[in-house]
Phi, psi and omega in degrees: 000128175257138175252207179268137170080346171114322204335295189328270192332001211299298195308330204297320172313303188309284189338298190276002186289311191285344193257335178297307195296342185269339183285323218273322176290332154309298190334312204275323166317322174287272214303326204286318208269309219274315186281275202320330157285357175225071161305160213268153180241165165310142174304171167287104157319171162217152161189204162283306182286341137085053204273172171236127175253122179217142170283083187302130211255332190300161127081047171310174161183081214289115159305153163215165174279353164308324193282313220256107180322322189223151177283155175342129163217161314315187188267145175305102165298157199293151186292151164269108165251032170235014118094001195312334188217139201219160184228106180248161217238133177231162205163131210214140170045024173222097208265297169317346153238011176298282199014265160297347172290336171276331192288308181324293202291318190294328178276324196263332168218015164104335188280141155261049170160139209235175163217131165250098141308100183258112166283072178100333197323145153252140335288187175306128161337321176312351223230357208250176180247158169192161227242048153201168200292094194326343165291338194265009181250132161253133200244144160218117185268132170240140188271137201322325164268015182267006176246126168275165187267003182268082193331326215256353181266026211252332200308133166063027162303304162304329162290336147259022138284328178294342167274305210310305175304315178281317191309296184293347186233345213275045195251321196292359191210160149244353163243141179238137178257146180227112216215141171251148212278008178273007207248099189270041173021112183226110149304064219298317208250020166072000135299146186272168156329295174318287187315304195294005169254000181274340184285325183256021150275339156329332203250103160324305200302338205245129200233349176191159173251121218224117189257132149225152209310152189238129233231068193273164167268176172314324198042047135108354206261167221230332212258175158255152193261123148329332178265359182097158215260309195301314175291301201270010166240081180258044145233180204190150187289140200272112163338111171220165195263011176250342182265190219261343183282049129246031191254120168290136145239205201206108169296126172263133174257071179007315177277356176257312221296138178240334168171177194236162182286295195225214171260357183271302170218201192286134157270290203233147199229178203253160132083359179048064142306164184225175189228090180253196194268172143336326196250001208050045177271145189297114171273132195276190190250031155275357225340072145280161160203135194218149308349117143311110213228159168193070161272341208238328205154168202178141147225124204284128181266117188264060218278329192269332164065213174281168206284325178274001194277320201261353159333260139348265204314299142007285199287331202274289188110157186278152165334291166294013155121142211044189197230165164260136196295148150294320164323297148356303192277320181308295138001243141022237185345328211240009186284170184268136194239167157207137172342082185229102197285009197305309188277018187279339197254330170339115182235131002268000000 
C-alpha cells in the first residue's frame, strides 16, 4: 500500500539503510587493515651500482611504555615527527647491534628516520625484527658482489655512502648524524637534541657539528655481555690530547653539506661554512678537536666491546677498508681508564 510522501515504505528503507551503514563499516575496517599491512616501501633506485631501498615492511614491532620493566630514564624527549633531523648509518653484518642502537637513539632523542647502509649482509638486515617501528628505518642494501671483499680495495666506501645518503635524502630532514652503531649519543647539558641542532641553525656560518668521543673499554670482559654495550661496558679512557677522545664524529646541516673528509668529519661545506665544536671553535680536517670538552654532549664510543665482540669485528673488517688492530685494542685496554656509569641507568 502507497501513501502520500511514501510513509508506508519507512521500515523497509530503515532495514536497508541499517545493512548499507554496515557494509560500509566492515568496507572501511578492511581497507584501514589492508593500508596499514601494505605501507608504502621507498621507491627503487637505478645507477651502476643498482641500489635497492626498502622500507621494512616485517617484523613490526610498536613500543609502549607498558613494555618497559621501569619507567623511562631520563625523561623522553618529545618525537621529532618532522623528521627535521635523521641519522644514517653504513653497516654490514651487525644485526646483534642495530637493537639497542635504535632503541637508544629513537627513545632518548627523538629520531624518526633512521638510513641503514647494508653492505652485503646475508641474510639482509632488513630481514631481522628490532624494537622499534619499521616505518621510521629506511633501508639500502647493496648486493654482496658490488663491493669487492679485499679491505685494501675499500678506501672510501663510507664516505661515500655518507654522500649518497645526504644526495637521495638530505632535502628531507636538515640535519644528518652520520654515527656507527657502536657510537651512543648523550646530552650532557640537559639539552634535547633538537634544541641543540635547532640553536646552531641559527648560525648561517656553521655547516656541521663535530661531537667528541668518551673510548670505552672492554671493562675486563672476555664475553659479549648479555645486557648490552651501555650498562656493561662502564669504564672508559681518561681524557688525554694524545688518545683517540679527541677524535669527533659529526651532524650535517644537509644544505651546506659538499663531501666528508673521512667517516669522522666534513671536507668541504657549501657557502664557506664550518664545522665546529660545541663551543663553536672551528674543526680542522684532522678531525681533531682539543681542548677536549663534553658540557653539551658526548659520545661514547664502545669501539673495543668484549675480547669476543673485537674478535668478530677484527674478523668482519671495516667498511672503509682494513681491520682494527690489535695494537689499536692494547692502546685502549692499557690507557688510564675511569668509571663511566652515564648510560648504565638508561631505560629503555
Amino acid at each position: 500500500m502507497a501513501y502520500k510522501h511514501g510513509h508506508a515504505d519507512r521500515p523497509a528503507r530503515s532495514q536497508l539503510l541499517k545493512r548499507v551503514v554496515g557494509f560500509v563499516i566492515v568496507g572501511a575496517l578492511l581497507s584501514f587493515l589492508w593500508f596499514d599491512a601494505a605501507a608504502p616501501a621507498a621507491s627503487a633506485l637505478t645507477g651502476d651500482e643498482r641500489l635497492d631501498v626498502h622500507t621494512q615492511l616485517r617484523n613490526v614491532t610498536i613500543p609502549s611504555r607498558k613494555n618497559f620493566p621501569h619507567a623511562p630514564f631520563p625523561t623522553l624527549p618529545p618525537p621529532d615527527n618532522e623528521e627535521y633531523m635523521a641519522i644514517c648509518m653504513a653497516v654490514k653484518n651487525q644485526s646483534m647491534d642495530l637493537p639497542e642502537f635504535f632503541t637508544h637513539y629513537y627513545f632518548h632523542h627523538g629520531i624518526r628516520r633512521f638510513y641503514i647502509f647494508d653492505d652485503g649482509t646475508e641474510p639482509p638486515l632488513s630481514s631481522a625484527s628490532y624494537p622499534i617501528p619499521s616505518s621510521v628505518i629506511t633501508w639500502v642494501y647493496f648486493q654482496p658482489h658490488v663491493h669487492s671483499d679485499d679491505l685494501g680495495d675499500r678506501a672510501g666506501i663510507q664516505e661515500n655512502y655518507y654522500s649518497g645518503c645526504v644526495t637521495m635524502f638530505g632535502d628531507r630532514h636538515t640535519w644528518m648524524g652520520f654515527l656507527d652503531a657502536d657510537e651512543f649519543l648523550e646530552m650532557t647539558g640537559g639539552e634535547t637534541l633538537s634544541a641543540f641542532l635547532h640553536d646552531w641553525a641559527r648560525n648561517d656560518t656553521v655547516g656541521a657539528v663535530g661531537v667528541n668521543w668518551l673510548v670505552h673499554s672492554s671493562a675486563d670482559l672476555l664475553t659479549r655481555p648479555t645486557e648490552g654495550p651501555r650498562k656493561a661496558f662502564n669504564r672508559c679512557i681518561v681524557d688525554d690530547p694524545n688518545n683517540d677522545n679527541l677524535k669527533v664524529k659529526t651532524f650535517v646541516r644537509t644544505a651546506l653539506f659538499g663531501a666528508m673528509w673521512n667517516c669522522h668529519c666534513v671536507a668541504v661545506l657549501k657557502h664557506g661554512a664550518f664545522q665546529v665544536g660545541e663551543y663553536g671553535d672551528v674543526i680542522s680536517q684532522s678531525c681533531d678537536r682539543n681542548p677536549i670538552t663534553r658540557e653539551r654532549w658526548g659520545l661514547h664510543h664502545y669501539g673495543p666491546k668484549s675480547r669476543e665482540e673485537f674478535l668478530q669485528k677484527q674478523a668482519r673488517g671495516k667498511i672503509r677498508g682494513g681491520k682494527s688492530t690489535d695494537h689499536w685494542w692494547n692502546k685502549i685496554e692499557n690507557a688510564e681508564q675511569r668509571d663511566c656509569l652515564e648510560l648504565t641507568e638508561y631505560v629503555p
